[in-house]
C-alpha positions in Angstrom: 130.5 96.7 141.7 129.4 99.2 139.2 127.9 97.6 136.1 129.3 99.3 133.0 127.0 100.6 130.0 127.8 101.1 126.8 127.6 104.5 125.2 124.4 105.5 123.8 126.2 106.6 120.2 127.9 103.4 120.5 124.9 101.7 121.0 122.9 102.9 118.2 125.3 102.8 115.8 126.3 99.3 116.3 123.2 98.2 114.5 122.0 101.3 112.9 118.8 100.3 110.8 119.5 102.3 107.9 121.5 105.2 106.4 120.0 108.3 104.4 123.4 109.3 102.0 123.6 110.5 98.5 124.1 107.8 96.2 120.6 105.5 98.9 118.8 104.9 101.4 120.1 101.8 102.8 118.2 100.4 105.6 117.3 96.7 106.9 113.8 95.0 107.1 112.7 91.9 108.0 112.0 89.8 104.4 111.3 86.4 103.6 114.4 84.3 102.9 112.9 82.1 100.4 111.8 84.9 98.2 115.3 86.2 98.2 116.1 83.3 97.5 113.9 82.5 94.2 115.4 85.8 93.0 118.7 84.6 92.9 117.4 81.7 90.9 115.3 84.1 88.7 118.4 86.3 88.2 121.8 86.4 89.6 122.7 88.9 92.3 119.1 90.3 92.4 118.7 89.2 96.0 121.9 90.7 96.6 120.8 93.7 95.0 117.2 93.6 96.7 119.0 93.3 100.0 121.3 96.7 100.1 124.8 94.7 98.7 125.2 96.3 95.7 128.9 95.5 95.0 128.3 91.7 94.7 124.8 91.9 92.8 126.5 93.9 90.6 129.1 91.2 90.0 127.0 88.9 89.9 124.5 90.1 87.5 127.3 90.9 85.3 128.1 87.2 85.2 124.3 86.3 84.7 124.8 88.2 81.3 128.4 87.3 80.6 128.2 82.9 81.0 124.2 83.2 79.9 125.0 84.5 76.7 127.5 82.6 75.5 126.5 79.4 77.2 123.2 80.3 75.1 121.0 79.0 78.0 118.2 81.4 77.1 117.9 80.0 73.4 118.3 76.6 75.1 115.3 77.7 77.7 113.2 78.9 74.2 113.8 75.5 72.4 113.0 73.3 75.2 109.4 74.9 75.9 108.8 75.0 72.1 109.5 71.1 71.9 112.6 71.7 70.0 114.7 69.2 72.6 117.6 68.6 69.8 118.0 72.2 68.5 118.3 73.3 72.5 121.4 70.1 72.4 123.0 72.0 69.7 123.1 75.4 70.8 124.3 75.3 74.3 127.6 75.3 75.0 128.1 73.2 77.9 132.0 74.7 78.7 130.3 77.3 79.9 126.9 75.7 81.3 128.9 74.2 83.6 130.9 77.3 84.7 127.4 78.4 85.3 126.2 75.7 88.1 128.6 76.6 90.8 128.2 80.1 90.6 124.1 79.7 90.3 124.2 77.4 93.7 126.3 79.9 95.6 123.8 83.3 94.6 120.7 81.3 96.5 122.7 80.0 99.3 124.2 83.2 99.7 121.1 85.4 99.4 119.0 83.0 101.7 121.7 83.2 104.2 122.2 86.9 104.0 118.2 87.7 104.0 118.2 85.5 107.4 121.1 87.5 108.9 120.0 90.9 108.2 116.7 90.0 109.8 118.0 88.9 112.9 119.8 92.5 112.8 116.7 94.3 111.7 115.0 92.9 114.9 117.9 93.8 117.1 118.0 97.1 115.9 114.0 97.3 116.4 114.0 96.2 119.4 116.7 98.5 120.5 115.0 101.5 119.1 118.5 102.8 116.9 117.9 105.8 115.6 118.8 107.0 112.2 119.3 110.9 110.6 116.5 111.2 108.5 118.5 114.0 106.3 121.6 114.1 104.5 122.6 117.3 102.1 126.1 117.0 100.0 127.5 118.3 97.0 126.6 115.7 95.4 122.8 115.4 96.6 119.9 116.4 99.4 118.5 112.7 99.9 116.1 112.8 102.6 113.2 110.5 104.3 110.2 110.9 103.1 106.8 109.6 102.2 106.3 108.2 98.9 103.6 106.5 96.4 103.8 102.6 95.9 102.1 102.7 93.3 103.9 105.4 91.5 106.8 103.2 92.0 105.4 100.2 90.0 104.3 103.0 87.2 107.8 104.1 86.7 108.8 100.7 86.8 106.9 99.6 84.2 107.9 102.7 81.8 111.1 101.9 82.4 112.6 99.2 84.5 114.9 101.3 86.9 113.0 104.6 87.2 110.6 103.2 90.2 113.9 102.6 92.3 115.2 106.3 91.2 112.1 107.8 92.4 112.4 105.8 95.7 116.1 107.1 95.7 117.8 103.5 95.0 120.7 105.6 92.9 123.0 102.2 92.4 120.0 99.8 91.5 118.7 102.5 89.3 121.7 103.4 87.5 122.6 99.4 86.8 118.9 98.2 85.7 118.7 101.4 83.6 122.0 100.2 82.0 121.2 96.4 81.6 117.7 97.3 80.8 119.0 100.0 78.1 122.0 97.6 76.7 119.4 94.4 76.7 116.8 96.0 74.8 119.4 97.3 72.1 120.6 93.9 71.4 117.6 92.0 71.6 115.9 95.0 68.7 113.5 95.5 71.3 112.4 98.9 70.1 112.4 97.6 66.3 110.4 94.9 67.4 107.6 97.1 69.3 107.7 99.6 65.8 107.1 96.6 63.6 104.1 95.1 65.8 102.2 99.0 65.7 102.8 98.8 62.4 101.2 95.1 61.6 104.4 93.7 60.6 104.6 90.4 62.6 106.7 88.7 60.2 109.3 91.5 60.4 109.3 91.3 64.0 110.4 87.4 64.7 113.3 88.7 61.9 113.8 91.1 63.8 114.1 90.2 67.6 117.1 88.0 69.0 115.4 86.4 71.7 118.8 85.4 73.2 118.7 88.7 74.6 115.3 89.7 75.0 114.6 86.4 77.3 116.2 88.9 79.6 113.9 91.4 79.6 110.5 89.7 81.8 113.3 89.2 84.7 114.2 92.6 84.9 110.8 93.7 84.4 109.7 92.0 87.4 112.3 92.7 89.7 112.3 96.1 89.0 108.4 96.6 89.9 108.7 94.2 92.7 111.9 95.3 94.1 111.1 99.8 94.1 107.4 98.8 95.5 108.8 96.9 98.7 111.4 99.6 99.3 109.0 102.5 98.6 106.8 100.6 101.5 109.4 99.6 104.0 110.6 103.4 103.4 107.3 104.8 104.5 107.4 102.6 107.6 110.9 103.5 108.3 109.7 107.4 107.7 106.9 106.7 110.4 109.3 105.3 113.3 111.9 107.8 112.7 108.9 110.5 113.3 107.8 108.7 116.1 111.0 108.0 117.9 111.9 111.7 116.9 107.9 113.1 119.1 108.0 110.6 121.8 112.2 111.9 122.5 111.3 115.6 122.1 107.3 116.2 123.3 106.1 112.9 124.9 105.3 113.8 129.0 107.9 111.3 131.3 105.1 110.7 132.6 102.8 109.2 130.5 102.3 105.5 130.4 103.6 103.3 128.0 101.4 100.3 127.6 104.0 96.7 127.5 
């Protein structure tokens, strides 16, 4: 009996491991579970957002900022490590601190079980050596693979929270933590508040600041240089098998040997 195989395009792009288009580059690595995991705790959706599912980070990061604020958690979260236990009673709303709990609970479960899915699919697709096409031109865009610095990534990042994952070509990350980032800072006076301190007016700055929005800030600060410097490095790597596989195909001898 002739054994049947399965078609070569078939094969490969059953589990691709990434995609070059114009809006990202979406591809798959092997990450820790638990780290994804802390980052939903840290933020909702940013392990969904970390992980290439950019439809349900972003609504879930828009809830993160929608029940947050007017459950006042973050002016709760300012009280209690101030010792300020009953003023942190008072301000939080607990209608919506509730509404809060269930979907908190279901970002880490969610993220930890998606980051251990995708790995078992990021070793498949290793191990089955799926290629990828490195370039992609549109109307839209020419996104390509390519070599990048890490370190220019956490640079950018730290100008602005957003640019590092626009310079490693992250449009839909980009685009949202520019916005949040942007929006955040504009309620919280953020900009005021750095004018005041140059200018030695620290009394005009805790007027100033609303630190119901500005808790916001170290979160997306974090994630953002965290976040572009991982991709930027798992990009490189990517770049270097997709060469590899792309030599070895076209100019390595048949006959050389492979070492197991």
């Amino acid at each position: 009996m002739t054994k049947k195989k399965q078609h070569e395009l078939i094969k490969n792009l059953r589990r691709p491991k990434g995609i070059v288009s114009p809006m990202a580059i979406n591809f798959i690595h092997l990450r820790t579970p638990w780290v994804i995991a802390w980052w939903s705790a840290s933020y909702l959706g940013y392990a969904y957002m970390s992980l290439g599912n950019y439809v349900k980070g972003f609504i879930l990061i828009f809830l993160e900022v929608f029940i947050n604020v007017n459950s006042k958690i973050n002016l709760g979260i300012l009280y209690s490590f101030t010792g300020r236990f009953e003023m942190a009673k008072q301000v939080v709303d607990t209608n919506w601190l509730l509404l809060y709990i269930p979907i908190y609970i279901y970002s880490i479960w969610g993220g930890y079980g998606l980051a251990v899915d995708l790995n078992k699919y990021s070793i498949l697709a290793d191990r089955e050596n799926s290629s990828m096409i490195p370039f992609k031109i549109s109307n839209w865009e020419i996104a390509f693979l390519d070599k990048r610095k890490p370190w220019m990534a956490i640079a950018l990042s730290l100008l602005i929270p957003g640019l590092g994952h626009l310079y490693a070509h992250k449009i839909p990350t980009s685009f949202y933590t520019l916005a949040w980032w942007t929006f955040i800072a504009y309620k919280g006076e953020l900009l005021p508040c750095i004018h005041l301190t140059a200018m030695g007016d620290f009394a005009g700055v805790a007027m100033a600041a609303d630190p119901l929005w500005l808790m916001f800030l170290p979160s997306i600060y974090v994630f953002a240089i965290y976040d572009s410097y991982v991709n930027t490095v798992e990009c490189n790597r990517l770049f270097e098998q997709e060469q590899k596989r792309f030599l070895s195909d076209n100019y390595q001898s048949g006959n050389f040997p492979v070492p197991e």
